[in-house]
N, C-alpha and C positions, 0 to 999 in steps of 0.2 A: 504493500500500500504506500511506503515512502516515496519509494519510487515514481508511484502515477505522481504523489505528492509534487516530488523536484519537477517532474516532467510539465507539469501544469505553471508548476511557478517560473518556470524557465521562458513557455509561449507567452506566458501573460507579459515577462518583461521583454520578449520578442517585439510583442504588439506594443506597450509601452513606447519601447524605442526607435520603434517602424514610424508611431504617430508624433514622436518627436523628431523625426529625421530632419530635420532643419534649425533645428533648435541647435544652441551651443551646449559642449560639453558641460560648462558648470549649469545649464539650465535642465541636463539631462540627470546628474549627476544631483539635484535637487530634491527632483521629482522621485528618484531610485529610494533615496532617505528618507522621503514622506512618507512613500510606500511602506517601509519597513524594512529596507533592505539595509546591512550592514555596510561601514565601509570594504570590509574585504572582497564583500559578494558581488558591488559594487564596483570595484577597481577590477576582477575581473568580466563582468559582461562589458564594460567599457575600453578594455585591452588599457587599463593604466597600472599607475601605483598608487597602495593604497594612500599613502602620505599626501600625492595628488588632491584624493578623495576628501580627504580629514580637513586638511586647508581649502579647498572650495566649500563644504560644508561650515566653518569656521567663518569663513569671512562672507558668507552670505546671513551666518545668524548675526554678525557685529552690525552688519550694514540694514539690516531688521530692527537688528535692538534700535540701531539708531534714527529709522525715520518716527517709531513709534514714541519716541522721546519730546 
């Protein structure tokens, strides 16, 4: 059952990232985190690193904190 599990969660960030094709990497890399995805899981469906991942997540929550300020 894990298995269908991964296999499912794997198409859904297919289609995810199919519907963001145009979108920028930290714009994809957003939406991966909202979802619920880790950054490691993250760095790879994106072919990065995760440190990449950490620091776009990092400075889109400072540049958050700050318009809500």
């Amino acid at each position: 059952m894990e298995v269908i599990n991964e296999r499912s969660e794997r198409l859904l960030v297919l289609l995810l990232l199919q519907n963001l094709k145009s979108a920028s990497q930290k714009e994809k890399i957003i939406q991966l985190n909202i979802a619920g995805f880790s950054n490691i899981e993250i760095a790879e469906f994106l072919q990065t690193a995760p440190a990449t991942v950490a620091k776009e997540i990092s400075l889109s929550k400072k540049t958050t904190g700050s318009k809500r300020k």
